[in-house]
C-alpha positions as CSV (number, residue, x, y, z in Angstrom):
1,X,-17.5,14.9,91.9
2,X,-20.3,15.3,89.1
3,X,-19.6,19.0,87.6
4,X,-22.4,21.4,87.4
5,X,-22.9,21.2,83.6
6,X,-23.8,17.4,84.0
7,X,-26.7,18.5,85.8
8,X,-30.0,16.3,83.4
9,X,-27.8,13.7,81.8
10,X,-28.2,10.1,82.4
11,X,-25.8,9.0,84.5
12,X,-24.3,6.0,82.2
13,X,-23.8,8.9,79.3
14,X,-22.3,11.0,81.2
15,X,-19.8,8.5,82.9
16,X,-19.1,7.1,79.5
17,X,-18.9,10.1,77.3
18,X,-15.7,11.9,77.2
19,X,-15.5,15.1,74.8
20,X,-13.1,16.8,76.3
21,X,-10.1,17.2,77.9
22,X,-11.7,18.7,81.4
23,X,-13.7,15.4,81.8
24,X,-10.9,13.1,81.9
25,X,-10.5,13.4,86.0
26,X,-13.9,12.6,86.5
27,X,-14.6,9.8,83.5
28,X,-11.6,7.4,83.0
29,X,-10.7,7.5,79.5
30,X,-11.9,4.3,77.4
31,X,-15.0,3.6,79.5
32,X,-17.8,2.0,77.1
33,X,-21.5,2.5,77.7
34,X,-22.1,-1.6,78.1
35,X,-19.6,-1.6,80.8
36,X,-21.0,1.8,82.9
37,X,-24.7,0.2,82.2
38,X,-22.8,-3.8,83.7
39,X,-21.5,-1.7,87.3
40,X,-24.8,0.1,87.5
41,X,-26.9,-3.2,87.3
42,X,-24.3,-4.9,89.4
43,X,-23.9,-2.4,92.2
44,X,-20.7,-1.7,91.6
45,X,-21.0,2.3,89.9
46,X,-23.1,4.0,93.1
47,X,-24.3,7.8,93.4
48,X,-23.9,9.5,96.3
49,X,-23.5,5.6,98.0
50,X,-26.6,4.6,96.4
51,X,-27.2,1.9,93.5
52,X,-29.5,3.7,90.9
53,X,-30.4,3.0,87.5
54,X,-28.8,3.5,83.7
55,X,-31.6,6.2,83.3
56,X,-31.1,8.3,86.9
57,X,-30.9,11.4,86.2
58,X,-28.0,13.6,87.5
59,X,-28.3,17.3,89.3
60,X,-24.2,18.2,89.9
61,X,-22.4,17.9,92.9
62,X,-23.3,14.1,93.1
63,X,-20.0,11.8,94.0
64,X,-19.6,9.2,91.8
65,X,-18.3,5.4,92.7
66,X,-17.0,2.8,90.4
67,X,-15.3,0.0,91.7
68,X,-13.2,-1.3,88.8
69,X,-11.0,-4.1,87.9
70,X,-7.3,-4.0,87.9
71,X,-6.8,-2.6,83.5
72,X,-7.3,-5.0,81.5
73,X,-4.3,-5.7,79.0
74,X,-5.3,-4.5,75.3
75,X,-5.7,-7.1,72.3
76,X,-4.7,-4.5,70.6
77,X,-1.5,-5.9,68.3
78,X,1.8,-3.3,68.1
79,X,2.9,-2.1,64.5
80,X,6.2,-0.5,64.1
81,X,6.2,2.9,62.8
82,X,8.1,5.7,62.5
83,X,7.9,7.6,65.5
84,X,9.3,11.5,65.9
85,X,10.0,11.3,69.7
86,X,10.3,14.8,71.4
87,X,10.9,12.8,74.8
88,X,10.5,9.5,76.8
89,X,11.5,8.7,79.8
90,X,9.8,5.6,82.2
91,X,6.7,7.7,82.7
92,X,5.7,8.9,79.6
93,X,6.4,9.6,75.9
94,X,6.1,12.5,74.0
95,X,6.0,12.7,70.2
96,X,5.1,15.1,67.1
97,X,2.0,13.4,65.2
98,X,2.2,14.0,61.6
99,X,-1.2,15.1,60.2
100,X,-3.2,12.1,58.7
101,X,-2.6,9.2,61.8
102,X,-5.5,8.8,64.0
103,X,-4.2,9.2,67.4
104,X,-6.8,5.7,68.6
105,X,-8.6,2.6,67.4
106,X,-12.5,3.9,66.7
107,X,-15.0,3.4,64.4
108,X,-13.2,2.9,60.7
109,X,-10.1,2.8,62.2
110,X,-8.5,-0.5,63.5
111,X,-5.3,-0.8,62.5
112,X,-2.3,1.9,61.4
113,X,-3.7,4.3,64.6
114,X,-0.9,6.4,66.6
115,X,-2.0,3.6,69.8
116,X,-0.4,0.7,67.7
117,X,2.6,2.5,66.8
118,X,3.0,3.2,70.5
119,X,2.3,-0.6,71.6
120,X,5.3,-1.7,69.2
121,X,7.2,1.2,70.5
122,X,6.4,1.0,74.2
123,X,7.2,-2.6,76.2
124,X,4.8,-1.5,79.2
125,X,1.7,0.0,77.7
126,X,-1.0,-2.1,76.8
127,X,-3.8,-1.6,79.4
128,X,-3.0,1.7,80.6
129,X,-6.5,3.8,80.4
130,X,-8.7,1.4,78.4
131,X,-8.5,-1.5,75.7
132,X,-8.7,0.8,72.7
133,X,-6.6,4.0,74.1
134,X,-3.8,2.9,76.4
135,X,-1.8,5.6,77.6
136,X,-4.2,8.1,75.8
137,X,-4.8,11.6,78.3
138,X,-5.5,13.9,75.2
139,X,-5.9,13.8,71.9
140,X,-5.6,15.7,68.8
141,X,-7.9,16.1,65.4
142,X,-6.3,13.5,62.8
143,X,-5.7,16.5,60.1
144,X,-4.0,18.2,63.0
145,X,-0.4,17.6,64.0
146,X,1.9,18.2,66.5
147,X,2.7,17.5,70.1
148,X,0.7,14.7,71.6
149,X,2.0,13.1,75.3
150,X,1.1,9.5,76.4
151,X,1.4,8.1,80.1
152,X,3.1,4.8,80.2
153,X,2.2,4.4,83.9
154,X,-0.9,4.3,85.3
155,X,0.5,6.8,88.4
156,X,2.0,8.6,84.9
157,X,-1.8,8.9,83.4
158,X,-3.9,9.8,86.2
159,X,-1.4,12.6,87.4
160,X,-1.6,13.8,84.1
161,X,-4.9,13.8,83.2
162,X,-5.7,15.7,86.8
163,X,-3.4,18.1,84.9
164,X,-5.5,18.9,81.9
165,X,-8.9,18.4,84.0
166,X,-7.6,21.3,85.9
167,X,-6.4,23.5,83.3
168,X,-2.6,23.0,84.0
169,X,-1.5,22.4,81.1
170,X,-0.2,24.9,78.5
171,X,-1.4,24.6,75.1
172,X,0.2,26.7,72.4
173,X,-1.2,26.8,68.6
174,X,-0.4,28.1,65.3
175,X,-3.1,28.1,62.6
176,X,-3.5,29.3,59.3
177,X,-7.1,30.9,58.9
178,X,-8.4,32.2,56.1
179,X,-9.4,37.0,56.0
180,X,-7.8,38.8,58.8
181,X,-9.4,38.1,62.5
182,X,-10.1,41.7,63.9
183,X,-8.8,42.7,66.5
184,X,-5.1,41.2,65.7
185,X,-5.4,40.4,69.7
186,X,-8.4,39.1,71.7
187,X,-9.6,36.2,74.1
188,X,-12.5,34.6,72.7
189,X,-14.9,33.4,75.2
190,X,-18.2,31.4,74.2
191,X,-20.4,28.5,75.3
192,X,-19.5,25.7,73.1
193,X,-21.3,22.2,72.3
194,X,-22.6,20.1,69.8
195,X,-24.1,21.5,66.5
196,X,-27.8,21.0,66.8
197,X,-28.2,20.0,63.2
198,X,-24.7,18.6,62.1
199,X,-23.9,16.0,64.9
200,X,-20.2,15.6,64.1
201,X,-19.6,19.1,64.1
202,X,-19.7,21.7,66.9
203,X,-20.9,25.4,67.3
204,X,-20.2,28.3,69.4
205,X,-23.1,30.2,68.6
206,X,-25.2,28.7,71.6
207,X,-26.9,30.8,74.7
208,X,-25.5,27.9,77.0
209,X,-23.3,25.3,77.5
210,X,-19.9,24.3,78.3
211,X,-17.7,27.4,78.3
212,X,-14.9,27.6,75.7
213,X,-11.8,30.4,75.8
214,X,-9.0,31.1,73.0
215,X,-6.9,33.3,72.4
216,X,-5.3,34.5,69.5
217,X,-2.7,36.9,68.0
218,X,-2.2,37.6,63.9
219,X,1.3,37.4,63.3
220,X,1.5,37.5,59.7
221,X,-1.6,38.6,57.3
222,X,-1.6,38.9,53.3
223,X,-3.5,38.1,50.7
224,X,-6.4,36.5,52.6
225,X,-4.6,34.7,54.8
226,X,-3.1,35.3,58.4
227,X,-0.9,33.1,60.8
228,X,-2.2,33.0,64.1
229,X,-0.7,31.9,67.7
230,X,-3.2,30.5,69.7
231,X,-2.9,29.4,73.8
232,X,-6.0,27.5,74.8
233,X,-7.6,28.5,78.2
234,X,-10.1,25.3,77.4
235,X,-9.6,21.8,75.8
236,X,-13.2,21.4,73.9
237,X,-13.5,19.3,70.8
238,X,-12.6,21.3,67.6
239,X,-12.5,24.0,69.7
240,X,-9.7,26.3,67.2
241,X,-11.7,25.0,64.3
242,X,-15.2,26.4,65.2
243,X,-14.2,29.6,67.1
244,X,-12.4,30.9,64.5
245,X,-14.8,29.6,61.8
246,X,-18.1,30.7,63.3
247,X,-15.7,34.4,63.5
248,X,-15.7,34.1,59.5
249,X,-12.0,33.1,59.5
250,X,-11.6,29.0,58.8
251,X,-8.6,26.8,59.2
252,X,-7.2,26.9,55.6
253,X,-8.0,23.8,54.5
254,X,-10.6,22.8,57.0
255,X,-13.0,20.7,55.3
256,X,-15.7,20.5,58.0
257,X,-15.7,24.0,58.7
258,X,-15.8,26.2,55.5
259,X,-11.8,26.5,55.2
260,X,-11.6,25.1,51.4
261,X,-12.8,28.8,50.0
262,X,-9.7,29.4,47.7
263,X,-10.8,32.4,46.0
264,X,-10.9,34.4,49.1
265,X,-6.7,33.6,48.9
266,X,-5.6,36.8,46.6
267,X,-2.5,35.6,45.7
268,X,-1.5,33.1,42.9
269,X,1.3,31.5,44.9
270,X,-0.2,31.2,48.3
271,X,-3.3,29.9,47.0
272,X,-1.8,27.0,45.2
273,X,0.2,26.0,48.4
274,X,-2.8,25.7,50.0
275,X,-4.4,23.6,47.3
276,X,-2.1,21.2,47.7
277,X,-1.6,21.2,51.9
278,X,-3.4,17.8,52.1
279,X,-4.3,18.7,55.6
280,X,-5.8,21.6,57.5
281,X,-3.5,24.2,58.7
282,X,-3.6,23.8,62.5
283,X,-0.8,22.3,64.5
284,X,0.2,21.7,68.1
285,X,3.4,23.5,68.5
286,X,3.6,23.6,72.4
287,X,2.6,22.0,75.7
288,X,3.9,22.6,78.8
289,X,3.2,20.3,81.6
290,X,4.6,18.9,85.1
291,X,6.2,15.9,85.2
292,X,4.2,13.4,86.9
293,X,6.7,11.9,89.2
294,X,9.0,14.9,89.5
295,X,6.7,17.6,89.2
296,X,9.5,19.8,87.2
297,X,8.2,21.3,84.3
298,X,8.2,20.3,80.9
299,X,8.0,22.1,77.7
300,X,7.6,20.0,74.4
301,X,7.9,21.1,71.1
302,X,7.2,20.3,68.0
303,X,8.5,22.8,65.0
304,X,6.2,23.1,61.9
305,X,6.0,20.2,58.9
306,X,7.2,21.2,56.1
307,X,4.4,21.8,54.5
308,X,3.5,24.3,56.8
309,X,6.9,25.8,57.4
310,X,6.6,26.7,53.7
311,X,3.4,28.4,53.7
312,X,4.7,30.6,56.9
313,X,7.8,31.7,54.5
314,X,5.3,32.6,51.5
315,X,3.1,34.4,53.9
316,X,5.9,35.9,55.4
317,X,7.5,37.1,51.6
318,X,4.2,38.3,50.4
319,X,3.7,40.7,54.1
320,X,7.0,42.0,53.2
321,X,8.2,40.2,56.5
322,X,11.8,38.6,57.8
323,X,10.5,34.6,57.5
């Protein structure tokens, strides 16, 4: 079923653009433009039961038909890596990406990707969800770590995508941002979407629009700097980043967003740690999610790198607070 907010796109961009999490039960993950444009010339993607063209316009509410082939196994070659596995069973694998690895193949990025250190890992993968992103149901920023979960099924992966299409899933945060957010507590709800004059970056500042909630709690401020806990209510693209940044209050660190000001940091110490992070301060510590074949609950976590962990205590010391 076509949401409502597709209502004017093009029917091949909408089938085959995926920004965020809530699209994956309509759009199959891994769907390219060429192939949504080959099943609407062939018949085989239909609206409402009817063949249209690339260009048809869409008006929400439409049903959408593709009639696809069984997956088609990726080329994609496995490369042992070190993985930090939170949990695996014969379903799906969980593990703590470190900041830097690109969770998929993409544009500049065809080897070393957190899909080919899966593939080496995983015996069953390849083909699951698309050629470039088997297993992939969400995804995570490369600066960002944390916890990331990948279907080795394809029962595993649709179940689980359903899951985060339908706002099932619990996402917990922690970020480092950069002034004091006031209130300490609040749910931030905006429409979200692309910026309309930086194209890789995103804005909340629109009048509509997809519709984009966090909240957030300070739990440690000092010196410029405050530690956040964030749950996410939506699964937008950079959605953390911008809300907090178009608020005044970066992701320390955050080079697309504004979060490299270092003389807004007040203290010696804390501003050096963050000269050196390497990595914007923003990591995945929680999801909670039903197993797809069980349906018991899960809750993964991944505690903080290092490098984070020890910007928390020097926060901590300099708020005169128990670490």
């Amino acid at each position: 079923m076509v949401p409502p907010r597709a209502a004017g796109q093009r029917v091949d961009l909408f089938v085959s653009t995926v920004d965020d999490e809530e699209d994956v039960a309509f759009v199959p993950p891994g769907i390219s433009r060429s192939l949504i444009q080959k099943l609407i010339a062939t018949g085989e993607l239909t609206v409402d039961g009817h063949v249209v063209r690339a260009s048809h316009r869409l008006c929400g509410g439409e049903t959408i038909v593709m009639t696809l082939s069984d997956p088609t196994p990726t080329q994609l070659v496995g490369e042992p890596m070190e993985l930090d596995v939170l949990y695996e069973d014969d379903q799906l694998i969980a593990v703590a990406k470190p900041a830097g690895l690109v969770v998929h193949p993409g544009a500049g990025h065809d080897t070393g990707t957190l899909v080919h250190g899966l593939l080496a890992h995983c015996d069953d993968l390849g083909g699951i969800g698309g050629e470039l992103r088997p297993g992939i149901v969400h995804r995570l920023d490369r600066e960002t770590s944390g916890v990331i979960v990948v279907a080795k099924t394809s029962r595993a992966h649709l179940e689980i995508a359903r899951q985060f299409a339908e706002r099932e899933v619990g996402k917990a945060y922690v970020a480092f941002v950069l002034g004091e957010p006031s209130p300490k507590r609040a749910i931030i709800d905006t429409f979200y979407g692309r910026h309309p004059k930086h194209r890789t970056r995103f804005t909340s500042r629109l009048t509509t629009g997809k519709r984009a909630v966090t909240s957030y709690q300070v739990v440690a401020a000092a010196a410029g700097i405050s530690e956040l806990q964030i749950a996410l209510g939506t699964g937008r693209t950079h959605q953390i980043r911008v809300h907090m940044a178009d608020r005044g209050h970066p992701v320390l660190a955050d080079r697309e967003y504004g979060g490299r000001q270092l003389d807004r940091i007040k203290d010696g110490g804390l501003r050096e740690l963050v000269a050196k992070l390497g990595r914007q301060a923003l990591h995945a510590a929680r999801l909670e999610l039903n197993h797809p074949i069980s349906g018991d609950r899960l809750i993964l976590e991944a505690p903080l790198p290092v490098e984070l962990e020890n910007l928390h205590q020097a926060l901590c010391t300099c708020a005169g607070l128990d670490g």
